[in-house]
N, C-alpha and C positions, 0 to 999 in steps of 0.2 A: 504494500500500500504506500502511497507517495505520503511521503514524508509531513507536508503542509496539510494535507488529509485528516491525519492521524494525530496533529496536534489541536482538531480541533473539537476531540473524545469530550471535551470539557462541556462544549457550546452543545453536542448532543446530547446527551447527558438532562441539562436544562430543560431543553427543548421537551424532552421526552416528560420531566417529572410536569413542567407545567400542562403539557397534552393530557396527562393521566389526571391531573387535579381538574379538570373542567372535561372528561369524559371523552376527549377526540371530538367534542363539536364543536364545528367552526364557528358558529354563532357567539357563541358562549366564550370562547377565546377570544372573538373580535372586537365582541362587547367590549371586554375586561382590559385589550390592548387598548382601545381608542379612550377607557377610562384613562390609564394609565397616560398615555399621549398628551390627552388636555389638562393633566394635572401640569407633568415637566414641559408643557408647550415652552417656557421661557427658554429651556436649553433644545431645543431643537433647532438646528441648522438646518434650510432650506434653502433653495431660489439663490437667487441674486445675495442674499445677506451670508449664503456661503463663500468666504474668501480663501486663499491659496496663501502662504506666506513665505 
């Protein structure tokens, strides 16, 4: 398995418990992300207000 793959056991891992805590439905995960979103809206880079430095 390539190497950058396999470093990212971590990030699947995640992925999976939070799938299992809201049952595998997309609704229900969507929900919960787009809570999560409008909470930290301040720290989300977007659009034009993304810069390179």
């Amino acid at each position: 398995m390539n190497k950058d793959i396999e470093g990212i056991d971590w990030l699947r891992e995640i992925r999976k418990k939070m799938a299992d805590k809201y049952h595998n439905d997309p609704k229900i995960m969507g929900d919960y992300y787009r809570r999560i979103q409008k909470q930290y809206q301040h720290r989300i880079i977007s659009g034009s207000s993304a810069h390179i430095r």
